[in-house]
C-alpha positions in Angstrom: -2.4 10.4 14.8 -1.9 6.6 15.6 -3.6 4.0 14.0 -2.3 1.2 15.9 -4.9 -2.2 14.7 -6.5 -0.6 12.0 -5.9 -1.7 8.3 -5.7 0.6 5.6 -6.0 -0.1 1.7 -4.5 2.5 -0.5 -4.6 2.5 -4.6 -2.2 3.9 -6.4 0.6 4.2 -4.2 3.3 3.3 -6.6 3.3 7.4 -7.5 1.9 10.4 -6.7 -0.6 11.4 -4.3 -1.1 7.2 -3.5 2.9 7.1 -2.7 2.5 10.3 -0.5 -0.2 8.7 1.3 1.2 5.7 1.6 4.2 7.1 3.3 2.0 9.4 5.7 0.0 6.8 6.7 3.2 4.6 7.3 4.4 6.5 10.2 0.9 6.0 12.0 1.2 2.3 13.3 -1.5 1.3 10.4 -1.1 -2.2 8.9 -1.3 -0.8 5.3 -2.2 -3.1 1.8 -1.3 -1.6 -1.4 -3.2 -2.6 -4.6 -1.5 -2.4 -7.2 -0.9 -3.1 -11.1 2.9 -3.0 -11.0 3.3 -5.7 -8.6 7.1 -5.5 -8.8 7.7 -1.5 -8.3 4.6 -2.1 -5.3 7.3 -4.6 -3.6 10.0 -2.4 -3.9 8.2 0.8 -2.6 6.7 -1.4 -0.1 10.3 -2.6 1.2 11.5 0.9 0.9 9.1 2.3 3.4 9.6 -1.0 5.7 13.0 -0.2 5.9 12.9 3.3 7.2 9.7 3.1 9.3 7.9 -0.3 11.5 5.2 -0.3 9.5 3.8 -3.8 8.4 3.2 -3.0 4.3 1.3 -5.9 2.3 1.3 -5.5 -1.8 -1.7 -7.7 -3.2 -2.6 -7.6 -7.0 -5.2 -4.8 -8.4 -5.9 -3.7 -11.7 -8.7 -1.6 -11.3 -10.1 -2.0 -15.3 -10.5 -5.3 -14.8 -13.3 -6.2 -13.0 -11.9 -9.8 -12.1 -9.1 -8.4 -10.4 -11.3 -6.1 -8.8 -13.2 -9.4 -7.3 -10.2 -11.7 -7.0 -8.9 -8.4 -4.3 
C-alpha cells in the first residue's frame, strides 16, 4: 500500500503496538509525525527508522494528560 502525500500521526510509537505501526507505516511513502512524551527516545526511534527506510519522520511534543499539550499539538 503506498501512501505517497499523505500525513500520518501516530501516538505512542516510542513502544509497542505505536513503534510497530510506526515502522509499518514507514515503508509506505507516508510523511509520518510522532507525538510523543519522551521527546528524546521519539528522536532516536525516529532517526532509527530514517536510516533504514526514505521515510520523512517528524517528532513533535505530546503528553496526552495534559490538555495544554494536547492544544499546543
Amino acid at each position: 500500500m503506498k501512501f505517497r502525500k499523505k500525513c500520518i500521526v501516530i501516538t505512542g510509537a516510542t513502544s509497542g503496538i505505536g513503534l510497530e505501526a510506526l515502522r509499518a507505516f514507514a515503508q509506505t511513502g507516508a510523511t509520518i509525525i510522532i507525538g510523543a512524551r519522551d521527546d528524546d527516545r521519539a528522536r532516536a526511534i525516529a532517526c532509527e527508522i530514517m536510516a533504514v527506510t526514505r521515510a520523512i519522520v517528524r517528532v513533535l511534543p505530546l503528553d496526552l494528560r495534559s490538555l495544554d499539550s494536547v492544544r499546543a499539538f
